[in-house]
SENU-622807 format. One line per 5 residues: their letters; for each residue y, z, x of C-alpha. Coordinates in steps of 0.1 Angstrom, whole numbers, plus 5000, padded with zeros to 4 digits. Each point is the difference from the previous one (the first is absolute). Layout:
a> Y,Z,X; ...
end
This chain:
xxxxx> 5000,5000,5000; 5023,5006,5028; 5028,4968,5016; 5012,5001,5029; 5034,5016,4988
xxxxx> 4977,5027,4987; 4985,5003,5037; 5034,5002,5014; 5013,5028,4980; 4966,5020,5003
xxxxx> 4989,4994,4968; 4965,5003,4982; 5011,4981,4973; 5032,4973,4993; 5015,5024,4973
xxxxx> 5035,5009,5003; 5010,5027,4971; 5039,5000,4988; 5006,5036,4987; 5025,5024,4991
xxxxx> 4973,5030,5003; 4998,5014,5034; 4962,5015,4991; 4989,4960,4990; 5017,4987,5031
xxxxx> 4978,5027,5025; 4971,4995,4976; 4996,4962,5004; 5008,5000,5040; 4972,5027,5001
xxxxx> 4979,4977,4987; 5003,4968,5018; 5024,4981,4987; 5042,5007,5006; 5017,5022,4976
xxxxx> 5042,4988,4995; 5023,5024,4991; 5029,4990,4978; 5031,5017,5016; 5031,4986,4974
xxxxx> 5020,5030,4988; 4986,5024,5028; 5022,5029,5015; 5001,4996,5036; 4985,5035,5001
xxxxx> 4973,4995,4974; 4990,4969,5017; 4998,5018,5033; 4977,5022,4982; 4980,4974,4983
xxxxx> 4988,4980,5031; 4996,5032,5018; 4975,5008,4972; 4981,4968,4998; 4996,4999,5038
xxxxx> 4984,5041,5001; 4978,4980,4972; 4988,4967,5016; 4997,5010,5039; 5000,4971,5022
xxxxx> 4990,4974,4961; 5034,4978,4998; 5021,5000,4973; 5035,4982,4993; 5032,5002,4974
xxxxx> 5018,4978,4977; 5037,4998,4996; 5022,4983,4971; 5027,4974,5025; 5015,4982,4973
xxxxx> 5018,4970,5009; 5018,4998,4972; 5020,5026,4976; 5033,5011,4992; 5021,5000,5027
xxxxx> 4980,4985,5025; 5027,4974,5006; 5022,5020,5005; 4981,5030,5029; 4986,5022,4969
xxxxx> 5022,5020,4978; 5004,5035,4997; 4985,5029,4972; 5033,5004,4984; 5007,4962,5003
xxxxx> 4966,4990,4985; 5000,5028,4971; 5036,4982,4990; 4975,4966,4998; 4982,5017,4971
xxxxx> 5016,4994,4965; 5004,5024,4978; 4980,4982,4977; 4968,5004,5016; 5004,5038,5008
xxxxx> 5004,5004,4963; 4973,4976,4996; 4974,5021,5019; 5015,5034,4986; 4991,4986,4963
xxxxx> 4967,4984,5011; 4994,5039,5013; 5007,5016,4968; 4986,4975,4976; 4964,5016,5018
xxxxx> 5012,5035,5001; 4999,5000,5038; 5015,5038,5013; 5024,4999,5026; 4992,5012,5030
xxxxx> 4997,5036,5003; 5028,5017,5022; 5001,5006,5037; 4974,4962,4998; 5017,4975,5021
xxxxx> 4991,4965,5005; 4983,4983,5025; 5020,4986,5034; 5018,4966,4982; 4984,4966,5006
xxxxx> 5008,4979,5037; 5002,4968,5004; 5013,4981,5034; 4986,4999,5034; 5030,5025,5014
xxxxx> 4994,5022,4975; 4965,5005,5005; 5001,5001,5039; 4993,5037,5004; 4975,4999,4980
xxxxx> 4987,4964,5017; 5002,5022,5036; 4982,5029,4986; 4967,4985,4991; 5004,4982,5036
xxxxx> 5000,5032,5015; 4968,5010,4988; 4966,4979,5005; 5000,4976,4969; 4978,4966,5007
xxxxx> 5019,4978,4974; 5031,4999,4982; 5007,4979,4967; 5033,4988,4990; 4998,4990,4963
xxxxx> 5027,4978,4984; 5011,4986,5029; 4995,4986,5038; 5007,5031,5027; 5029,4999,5020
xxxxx> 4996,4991,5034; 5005,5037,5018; 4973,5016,4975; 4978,4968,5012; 5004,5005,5038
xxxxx> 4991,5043,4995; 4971,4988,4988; 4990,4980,5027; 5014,5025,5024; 4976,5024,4987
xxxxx> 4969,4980,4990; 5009,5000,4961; 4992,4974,4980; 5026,4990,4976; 4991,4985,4970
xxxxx> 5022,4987,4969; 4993,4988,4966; 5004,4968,4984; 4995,4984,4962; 5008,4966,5012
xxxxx> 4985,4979,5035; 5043,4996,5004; 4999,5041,5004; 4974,4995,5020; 5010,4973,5024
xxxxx> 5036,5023,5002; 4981,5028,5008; 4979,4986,5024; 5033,4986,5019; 5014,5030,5001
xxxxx> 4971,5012,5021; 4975,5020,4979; 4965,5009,5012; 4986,4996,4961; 5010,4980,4971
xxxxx> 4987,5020,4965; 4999,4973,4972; 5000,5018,4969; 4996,4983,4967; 5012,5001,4967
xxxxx> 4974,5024,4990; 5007,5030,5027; 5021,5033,4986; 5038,5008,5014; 5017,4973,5013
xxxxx> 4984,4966,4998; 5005,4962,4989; 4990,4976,4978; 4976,4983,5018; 4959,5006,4995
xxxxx> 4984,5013,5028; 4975,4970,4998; 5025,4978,5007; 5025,5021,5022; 4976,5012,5029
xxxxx> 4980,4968,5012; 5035,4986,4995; 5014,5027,5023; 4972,4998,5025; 5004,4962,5007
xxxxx> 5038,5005,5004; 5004,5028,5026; 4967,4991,5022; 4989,5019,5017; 5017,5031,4994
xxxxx> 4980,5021,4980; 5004,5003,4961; 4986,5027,4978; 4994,4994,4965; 5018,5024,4972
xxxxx> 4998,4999,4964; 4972,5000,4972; 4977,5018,5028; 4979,5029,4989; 4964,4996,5013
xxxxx> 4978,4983,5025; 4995,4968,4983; 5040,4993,5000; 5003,5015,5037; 4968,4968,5005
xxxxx> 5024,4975,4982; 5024,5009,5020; 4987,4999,5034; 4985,4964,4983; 5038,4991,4998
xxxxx> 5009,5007,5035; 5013,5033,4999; 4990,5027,5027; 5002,5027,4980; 5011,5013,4967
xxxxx> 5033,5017,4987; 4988,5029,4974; 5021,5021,4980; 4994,5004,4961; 4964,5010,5003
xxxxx> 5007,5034,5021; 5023,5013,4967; 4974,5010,4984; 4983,5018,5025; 4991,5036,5004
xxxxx> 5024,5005,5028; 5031,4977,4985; 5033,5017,4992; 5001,4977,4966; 5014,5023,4975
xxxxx> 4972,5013,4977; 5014,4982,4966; 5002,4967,5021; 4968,5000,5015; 4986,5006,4965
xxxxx> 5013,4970,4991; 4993,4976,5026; 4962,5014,4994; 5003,4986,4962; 5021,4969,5010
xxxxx> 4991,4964,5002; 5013,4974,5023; 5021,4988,4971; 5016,5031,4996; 5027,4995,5034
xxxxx> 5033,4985,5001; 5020,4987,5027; 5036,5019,4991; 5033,5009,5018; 5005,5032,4980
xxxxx> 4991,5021,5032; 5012,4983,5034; 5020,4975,4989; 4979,4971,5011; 4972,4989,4981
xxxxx> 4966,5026,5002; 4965,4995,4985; 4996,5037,4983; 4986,5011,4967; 5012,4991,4969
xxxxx> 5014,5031,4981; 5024,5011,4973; 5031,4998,5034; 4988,4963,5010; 5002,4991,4967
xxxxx> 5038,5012,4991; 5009,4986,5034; 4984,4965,4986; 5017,5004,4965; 5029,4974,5002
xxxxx> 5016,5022,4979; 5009,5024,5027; 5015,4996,5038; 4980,4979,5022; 4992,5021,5033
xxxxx> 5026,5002,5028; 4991,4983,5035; 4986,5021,5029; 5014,5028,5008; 5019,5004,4965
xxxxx> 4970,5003,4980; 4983,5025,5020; 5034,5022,5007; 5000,4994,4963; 4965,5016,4988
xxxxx> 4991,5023,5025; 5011,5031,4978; 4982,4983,4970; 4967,4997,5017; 5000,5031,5012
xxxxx> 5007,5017,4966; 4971,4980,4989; 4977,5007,5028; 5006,5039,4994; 4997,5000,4965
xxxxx> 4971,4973,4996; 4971,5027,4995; 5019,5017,4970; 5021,4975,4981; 4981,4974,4984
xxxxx> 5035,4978,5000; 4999,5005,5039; 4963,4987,5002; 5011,4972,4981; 5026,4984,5026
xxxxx> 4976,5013,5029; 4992,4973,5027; 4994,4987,5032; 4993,4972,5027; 4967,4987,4989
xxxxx> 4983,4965,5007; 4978,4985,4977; 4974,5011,5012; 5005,5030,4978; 4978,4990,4977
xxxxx> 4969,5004,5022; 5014,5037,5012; 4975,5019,4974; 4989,5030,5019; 5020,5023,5022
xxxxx> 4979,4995,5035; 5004,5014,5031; 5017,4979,5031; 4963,5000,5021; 4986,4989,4968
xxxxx> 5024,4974,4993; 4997,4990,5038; 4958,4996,5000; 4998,4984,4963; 5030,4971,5024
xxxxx> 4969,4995,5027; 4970,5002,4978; 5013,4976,4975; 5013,4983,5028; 4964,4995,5013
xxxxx> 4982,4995,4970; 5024,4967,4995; 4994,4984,5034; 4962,5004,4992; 5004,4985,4968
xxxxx> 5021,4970,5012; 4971,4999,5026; 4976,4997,4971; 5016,4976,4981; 5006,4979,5031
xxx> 4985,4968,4996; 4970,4989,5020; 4989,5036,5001
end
């Protein structure tokens, strides 16, 4: 099962796993393949902390992270803006927008003394502490999503044996990505959860492969067991991009009322919507998704307005999920379609040797069915 990209990174298996759960990072590098922690909206200090953690976990088993380096949001023509310039970006028509949406479901405000979470970054700049900090410690791969890296984040990396990878849902992302210098090109399809395109991975990664030969391409999107991770490698991928099918595992983070629902979910039940980031993301549908859809109501501000915007919101929601049936309702997250085959919570080593066994039991079917034999 292994590539030679696999080989290179010291991996049993060619399966990279995107993840905002520290646990499901360790737990997937502990078991062969190479466990990628998302690091968007991080503290400096809780990072710090983080990849301190992981590493105690994982000995000398790599592991790698994943940052959001947009090339495009507001103000991005202009250097980036400031807090108090991009909160005057918001209309007052949408804050009242959300505030009704809240109390139409009977969502509590949060209690007292609760803060929210550090505000949404966007920008190269702004991110270059935090860019530096997971240098400093002994990461073997880090993603930029939504955009090529810049040219000093590329050169750490080879100054320190990383390999930096970006993600594209189109072979022009890729070909800019791979001109920019990156070690991997992830093609992730129209299917995947978060961020993605509207291309089918079918089509996008042999597309992808034949255009950036031969730097390496890993497959992301619609991939959540061994006979996918085969198609894949059929395609010309080295490896596989994972991320949907570790939320409903034992050790995720997911919030209890969401990973119920992804486990009674199909693969119709997802929408691509801008009514968290600001850029189109495949998540679940829900009662939020759906007002943000209504024409009736404001469309979703661009990245960074729409996050700066809902932040609050999603946290009230997140808090109060578990007790308010109005809160469950508009309850969601980043999910891929391949939601609808997440049926049973599973843990990461059992998700990692149903990948290999299924993975073999393919092959030595194809070999059956080959003809002549």
């Amino acid at each position: 099962m292994n590539t030679k990209l696999a080989e290179e990174l010291g991996l049993e298996f060619p399966i990279f796993a995107f993840t905002h759960c520290r646990d499901v990072a360790a737990g997937v590098s502990k078991a062969g393949g190479l466990g990628v922690l998302g690091v968007a909206g991080h503290s400096l200090e809780h990072l710090r902390m983080e990849l301190e953690w992981i590493e105690k976990e994982v000995g000398d088993k790599p592991y790698g992270v994943d940052l959001l380096l947009p090339t495009r949001y507001v103000g991005s023509d202009q250097g980036g803006f400031s807090s108090e310039q991009l909160d005057e970006r918001i209309p007052d028509a949408h804050r009242s927008f959300v505030d009704a949406l809240l109390e139409q479901h009977e969502v509590p405000s949060l209690p007292e003394g609760v803060t929210v979470p550090r505000e949404f970054q966007v920008g190269y700049e702004q991110q270059r502490d935090m860019i530096e900090l997971v240098f400093e410690h002994r990461i073997s791969l880090i993603a930029s999503a939504l955009g090529p890296p810049p040219p000093w984040m590329i050169e750490m990396g080879r100054e320190r044996g990383v390999k930096v990878a970006a993600l594209a849902g189109t072979v022009e992302h890729a070909r800019r990505h791979v001109e920019a210098g990156v070690d991997i090109v992830v093609a992730q399809g129209y299917e995947a959860g978060g961020h993605t395109g509207q291309v089918a991975s079918m089509v996008l990664v042999p597309e992808v492969v034949d255009a950036v030969a031969p730097v390496p391409v890993l497959a992301a999107g619609g991939i959540g067991n061994g006979r996918q991770v085969t198609a894949a490698l059929a395609l010309g991928a080295q490896g596989v991009w994972t991320g949907s099918v570790w939320l409903t595992t034992e050790e995720a983070e997911t919030h209890p009322v969401v990973k119920e629902k992804f486990l009674k979910a199909t693969s119709s039940d997802t929408i691509r919507s801008r009514s968290l980031t600001g850029k189109p993301a495949r998540q679940l549908r829900s009662a939020w998704t759906d007002a943000w859809e209504d024409p009736s109501n404001p469309d979703p501000l661009p990245m960074p307005l729409q996050p700066r915007l809902v932040g609050a919101a999603q946290l009230r929601i997140s808090r109060a999920a578990h007790k308010s049936a109005g809160a469950a309702q508009l309850s969601n997250y980043f999910v891929g379609q391949i939601v609808g085959n997440l049926n049973h919570v599973k843990s990461v080593r059992t998700v990692m040797e149903e990948f290999a066994q299924e993975y073999a039991d393919t092959m030595a079917r194809l070999d059956d069915w080959a003809v002549g034999e």
